[in-house]
C-alpha positions as CSV (number, residue, x, y, z in Angstrom):
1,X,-14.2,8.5,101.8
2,X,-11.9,9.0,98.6
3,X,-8.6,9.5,98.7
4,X,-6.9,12.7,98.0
5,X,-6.2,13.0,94.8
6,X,-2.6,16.1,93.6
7,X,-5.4,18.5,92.9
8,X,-6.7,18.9,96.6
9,X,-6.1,21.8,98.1
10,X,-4.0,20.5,101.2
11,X,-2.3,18.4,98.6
12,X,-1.0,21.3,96.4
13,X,0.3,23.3,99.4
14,X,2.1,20.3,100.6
15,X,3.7,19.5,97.2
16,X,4.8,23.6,97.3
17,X,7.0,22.6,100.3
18,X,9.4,20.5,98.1
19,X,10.9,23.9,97.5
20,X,12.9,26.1,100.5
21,X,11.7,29.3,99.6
22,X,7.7,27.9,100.5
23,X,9.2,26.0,103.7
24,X,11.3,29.2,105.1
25,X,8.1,30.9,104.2
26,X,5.4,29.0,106.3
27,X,7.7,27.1,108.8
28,X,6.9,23.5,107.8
29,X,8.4,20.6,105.5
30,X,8.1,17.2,104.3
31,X,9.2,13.6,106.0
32,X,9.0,10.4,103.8
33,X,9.4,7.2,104.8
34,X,8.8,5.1,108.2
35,X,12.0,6.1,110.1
36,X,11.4,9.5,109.6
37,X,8.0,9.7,110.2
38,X,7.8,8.0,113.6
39,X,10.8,10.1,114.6
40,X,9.3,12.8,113.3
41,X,6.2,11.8,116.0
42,X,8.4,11.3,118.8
43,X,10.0,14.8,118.8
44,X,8.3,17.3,116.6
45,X,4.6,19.0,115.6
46,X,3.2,16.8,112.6
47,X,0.3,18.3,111.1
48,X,-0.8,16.2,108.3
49,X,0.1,12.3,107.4
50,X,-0.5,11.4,103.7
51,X,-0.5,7.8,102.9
52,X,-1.5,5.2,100.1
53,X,-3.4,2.3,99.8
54,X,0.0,0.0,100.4
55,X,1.3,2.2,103.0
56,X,-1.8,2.1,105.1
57,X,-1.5,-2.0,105.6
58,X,2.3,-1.9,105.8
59,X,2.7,0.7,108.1
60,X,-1.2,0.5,110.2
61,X,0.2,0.9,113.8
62,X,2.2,4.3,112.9
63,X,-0.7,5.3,110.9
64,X,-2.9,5.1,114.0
65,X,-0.4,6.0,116.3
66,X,-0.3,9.3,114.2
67,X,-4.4,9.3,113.9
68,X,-4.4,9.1,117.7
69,X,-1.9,11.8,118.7
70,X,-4.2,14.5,116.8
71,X,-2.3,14.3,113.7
72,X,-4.3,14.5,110.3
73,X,-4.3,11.6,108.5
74,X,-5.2,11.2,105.2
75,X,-5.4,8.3,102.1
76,X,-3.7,9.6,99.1
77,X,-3.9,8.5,95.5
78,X,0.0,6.7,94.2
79,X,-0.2,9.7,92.3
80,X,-0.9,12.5,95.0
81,X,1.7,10.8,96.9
82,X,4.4,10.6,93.6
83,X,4.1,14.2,93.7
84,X,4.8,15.1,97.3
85,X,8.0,12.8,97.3
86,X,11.0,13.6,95.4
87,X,12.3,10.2,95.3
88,X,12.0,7.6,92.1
89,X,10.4,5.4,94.3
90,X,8.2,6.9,97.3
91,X,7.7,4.7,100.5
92,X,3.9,5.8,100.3
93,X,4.1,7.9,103.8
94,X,4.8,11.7,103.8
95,X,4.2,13.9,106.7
96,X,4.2,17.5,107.2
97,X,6.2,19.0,110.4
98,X,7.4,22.1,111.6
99,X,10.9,23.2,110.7
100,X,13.7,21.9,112.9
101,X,15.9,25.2,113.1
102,X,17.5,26.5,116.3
103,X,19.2,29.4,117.0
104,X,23.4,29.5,116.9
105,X,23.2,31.5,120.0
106,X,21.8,28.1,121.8
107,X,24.1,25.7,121.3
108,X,27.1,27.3,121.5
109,X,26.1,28.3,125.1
110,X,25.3,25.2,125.9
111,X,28.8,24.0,127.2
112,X,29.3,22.0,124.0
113,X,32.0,20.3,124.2
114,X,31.7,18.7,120.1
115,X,30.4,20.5,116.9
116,X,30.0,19.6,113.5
117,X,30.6,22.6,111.5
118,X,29.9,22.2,107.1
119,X,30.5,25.4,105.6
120,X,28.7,25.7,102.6
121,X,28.1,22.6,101.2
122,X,26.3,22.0,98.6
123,X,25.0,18.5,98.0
124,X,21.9,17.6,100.9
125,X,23.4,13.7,100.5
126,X,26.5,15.0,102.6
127,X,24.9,17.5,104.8
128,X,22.5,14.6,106.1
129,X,25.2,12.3,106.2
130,X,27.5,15.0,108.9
131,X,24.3,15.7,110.8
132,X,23.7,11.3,111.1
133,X,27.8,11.3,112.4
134,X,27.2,14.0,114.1
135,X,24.4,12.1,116.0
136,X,26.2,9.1,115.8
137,X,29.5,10.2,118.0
138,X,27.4,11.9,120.7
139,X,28.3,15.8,119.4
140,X,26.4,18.9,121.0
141,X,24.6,20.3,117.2
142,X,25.6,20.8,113.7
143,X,25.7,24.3,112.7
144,X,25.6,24.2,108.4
145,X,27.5,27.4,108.1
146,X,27.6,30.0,105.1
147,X,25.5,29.4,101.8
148,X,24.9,25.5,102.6
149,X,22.1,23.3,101.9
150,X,18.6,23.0,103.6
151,X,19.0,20.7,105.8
152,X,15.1,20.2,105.3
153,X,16.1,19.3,101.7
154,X,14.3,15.7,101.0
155,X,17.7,14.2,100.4
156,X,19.3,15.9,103.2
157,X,16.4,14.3,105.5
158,X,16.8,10.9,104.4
159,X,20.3,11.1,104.2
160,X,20.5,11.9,108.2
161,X,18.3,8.8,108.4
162,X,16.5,10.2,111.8
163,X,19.3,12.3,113.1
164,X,17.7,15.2,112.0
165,X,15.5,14.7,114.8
166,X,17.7,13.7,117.2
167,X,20.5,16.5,117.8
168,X,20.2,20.7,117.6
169,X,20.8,21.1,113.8
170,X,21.7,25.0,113.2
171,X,21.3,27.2,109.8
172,X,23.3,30.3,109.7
173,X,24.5,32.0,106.7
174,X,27.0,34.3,108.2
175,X,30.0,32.3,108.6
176,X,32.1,34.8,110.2
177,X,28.7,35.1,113.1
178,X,29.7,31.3,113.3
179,X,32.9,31.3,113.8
180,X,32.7,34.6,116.2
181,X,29.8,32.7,118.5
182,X,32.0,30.0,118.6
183,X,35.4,31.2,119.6
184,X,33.6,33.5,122.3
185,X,32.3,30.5,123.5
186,X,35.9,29.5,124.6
187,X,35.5,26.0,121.4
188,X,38.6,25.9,119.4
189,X,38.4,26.1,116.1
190,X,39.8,23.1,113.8
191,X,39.8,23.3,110.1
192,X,40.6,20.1,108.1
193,X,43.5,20.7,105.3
194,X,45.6,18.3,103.1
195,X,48.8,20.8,104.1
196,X,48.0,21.0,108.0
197,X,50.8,21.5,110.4
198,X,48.6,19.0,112.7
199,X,48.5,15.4,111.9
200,X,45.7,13.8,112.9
201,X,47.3,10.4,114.5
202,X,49.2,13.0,117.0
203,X,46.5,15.1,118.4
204,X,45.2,13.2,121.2
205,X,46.0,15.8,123.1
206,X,44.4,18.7,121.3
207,X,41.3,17.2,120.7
208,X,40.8,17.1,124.5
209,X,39.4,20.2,124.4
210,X,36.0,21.7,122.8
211,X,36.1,21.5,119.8
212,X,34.2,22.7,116.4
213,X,35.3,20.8,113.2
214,X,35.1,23.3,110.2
215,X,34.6,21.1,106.8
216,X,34.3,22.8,103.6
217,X,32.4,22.5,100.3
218,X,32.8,19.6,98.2
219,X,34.6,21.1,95.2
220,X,36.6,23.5,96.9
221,X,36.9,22.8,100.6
222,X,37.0,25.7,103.0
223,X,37.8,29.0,101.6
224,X,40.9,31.1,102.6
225,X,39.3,33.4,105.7
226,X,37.8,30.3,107.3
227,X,40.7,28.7,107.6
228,X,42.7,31.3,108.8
229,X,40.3,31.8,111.7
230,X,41.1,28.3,112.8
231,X,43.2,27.8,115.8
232,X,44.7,24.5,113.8
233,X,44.5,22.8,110.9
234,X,44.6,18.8,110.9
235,X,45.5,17.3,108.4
236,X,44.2,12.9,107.7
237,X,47.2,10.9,107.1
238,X,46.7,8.9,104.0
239,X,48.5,5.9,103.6
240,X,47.1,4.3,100.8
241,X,47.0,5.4,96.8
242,X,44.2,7.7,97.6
243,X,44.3,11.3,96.6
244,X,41.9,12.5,99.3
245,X,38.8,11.7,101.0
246,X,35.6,13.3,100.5
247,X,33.5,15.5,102.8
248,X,31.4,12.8,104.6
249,X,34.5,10.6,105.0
250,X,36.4,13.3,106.1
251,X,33.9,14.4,108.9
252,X,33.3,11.0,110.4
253,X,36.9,10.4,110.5
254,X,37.2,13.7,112.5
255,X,34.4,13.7,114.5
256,X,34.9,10.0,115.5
257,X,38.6,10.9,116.9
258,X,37.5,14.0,119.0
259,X,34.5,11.3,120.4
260,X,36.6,9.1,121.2
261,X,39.2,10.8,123.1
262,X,36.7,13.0,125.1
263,X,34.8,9.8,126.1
264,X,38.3,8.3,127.1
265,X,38.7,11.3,128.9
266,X,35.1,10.9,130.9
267,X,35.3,7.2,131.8
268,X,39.3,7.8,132.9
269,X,37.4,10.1,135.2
């Protein structure tokens, strides 16, 4: 059989999911690469597997191990596949899953003791990078709060480097609904800030408890009625030259302390 070349129809609706508006509309979106893709088949739907020529001898066992779980697969032209893949260089292997969203009202009744908490970030390299921490330290979910990135975003998915798949990852656009749900919940609220009256070296002792981390956007952190629904803000001691650290540093350096304390905590007990 030929392979499918960009014009086939299956082809052009799978290329349309490289944009959020299609993937919000029909509930499905794109996975490149081996990683993803066979953690992608371990935990989600996957309804179509597009590979090339290369791709099908370097990567034969997941190829059939999707062909035998009832997946579609398919050989693609270079071409076909260039255009499904937002990448300069594809990996030759793009599947198409259902969308990984769940709802705020489930993890933050879940007794969660740890949530990572980006409010509206902007760049999908960070957002993947808090959700791969996120997975990384044990926490319950992250919940990308206000007008953040889709986590679905190709980057975003690469960035998480399988997390995606591997923890609750919620969307939610209200930030105030976030915050709200949270708080009920009985989590305290922690907002990172250069100026916090919290230093991050003392608060062993605080970050016994549950506990959401709120980090904000890039360029101008979080804005002024986020932080002042947080029970605390902590502030990273710097003891270098640096000015500050940036989003993804900032999170695992906060998520890895609340970890680590509340896994002190467990084996103590």
């Amino acid at each position: 059989m030929d392979p499918l070349t960009e014009r086939t129809p299956r082809v052009v609706s799978a290329v349309k999911l490289l944009r959020t508006s299609e993937r919000r509309r029909v509930g499905r979106f794109l996975v490149e690469g081996e990683n993803s893709v066979a953690e992608a088949l371990d935990t989600r739907p996957v309804h179509d597997l597009f590979y090339t020529e290369d791709a099908e001898r370097r990567y034969a066992r997941l190829i059939d191990r999707a062909h035998a779980a009832g997946v579609r697969t398919s050989l693609a032209t270079d071409r076909a596949i260039r255009g499904l893949s937002d990448t300069v260089t594809p990996a030759g292997l793009v599947a198409v899953c259902d969308l990984l969203d769940v709802p705020l009202v489930e993890v933050v009744g879940r007794d969660a003791q740890l949530l990572a908490v980006p409010v509206a970030v902007a760049e999908p390299g960070n957002a993947g990078t808090v959700i791969r921490v996120a997975d990384a330290v044990g926490a319950d979910a992250a919940i990308l709060a206000g007008d953040s990135v889709d986590p679905h975003n190709g980057k975003c998915v690469r960035a998480s480097a399988g997390s995606l798949f591997h923890l609750p990852v919620v969307r939610e656009r209200d930030t105030a609904a976030v915050l709200d749900n949270i708080s009920a919940a009985g989590i305290q609220l922690l907002a990172t800030a250069a100026d916090g009256e919290v230093d991050l070296d003392d608060a062993d002792e605080l970050l016994l408890r549950p506990t959401a981390w709120l980090f904000g956007n890039e360029a101008h952190g979080l804005d002024s009625a986020t932080v002042a629904r947080a029970d605390h803000r902590v502030r990273i001691p710097i003891h270098g030259r640096a000015e500050s650290f940036n989003l993804a540093t900032a999170a695992s350096i906060c998520l890895y302390s609340s970890a680590r304390v509340q896994n002190r905590r467990r084996t103590d007990n």
